[in-house]
N, C-alpha and C positions, 0 to 999 in steps of 0.2 A: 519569436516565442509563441509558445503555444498554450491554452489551459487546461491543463490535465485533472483528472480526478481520481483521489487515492481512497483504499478501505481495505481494512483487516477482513478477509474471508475465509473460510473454510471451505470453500467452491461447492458446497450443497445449499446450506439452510440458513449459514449464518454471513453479514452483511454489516460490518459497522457504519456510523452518520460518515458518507462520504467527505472527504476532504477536497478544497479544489485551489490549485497551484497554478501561477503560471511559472511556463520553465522550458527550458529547450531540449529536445529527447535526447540529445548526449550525457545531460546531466537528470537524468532519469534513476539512476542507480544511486546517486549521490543523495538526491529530494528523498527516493524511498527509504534509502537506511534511516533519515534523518525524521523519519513520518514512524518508522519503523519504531526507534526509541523511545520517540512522545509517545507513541501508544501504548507501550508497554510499560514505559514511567507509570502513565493514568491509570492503565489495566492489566498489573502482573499474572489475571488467571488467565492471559491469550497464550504464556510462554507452555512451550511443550504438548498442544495440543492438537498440531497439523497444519496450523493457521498460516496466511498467504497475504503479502501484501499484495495488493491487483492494482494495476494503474492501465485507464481509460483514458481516449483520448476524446476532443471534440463532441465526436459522432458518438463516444459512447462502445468505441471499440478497445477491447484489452490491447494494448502493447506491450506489458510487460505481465508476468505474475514470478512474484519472487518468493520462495519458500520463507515464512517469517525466524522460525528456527536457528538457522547458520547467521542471520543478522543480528541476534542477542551481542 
């Protein structure tokens, strides 16, 4: 397992309080839908505006960035 770290972006200017998970990168898509949801439960104004889930690994490198849109 690794510990990853999740956040709603817009990849310019905006940056949600990062989330941090441990989890194994095959189940990386699964964590995000499910980070995905809770966010947008809390913050319905993310839906429809471009916004990305981004997941970091370790070092702080993107491994995934998932369009948050198609995960509604």
């Amino acid at each position: 397992m690794q510990l990853f770290t999740f956040s709603i972006t817009d990849l310019t200017s905006f940056e949600s309080v990062p989330y941090e998970e441990w989890a194994e990168r095959e189940d990386l898509p699964d964590v995000g839908k499910r980070y995905a949801r809770t966010m947008l439960a809390a913050n319905p104004d993310f839906r429809h505006r471009g916004m990305c889930v981004a997941i970091y690994d370790e070092a702080g490198k993107a491994v995934s960035v998932m369009p948050l849109d198609p995960l509604q």
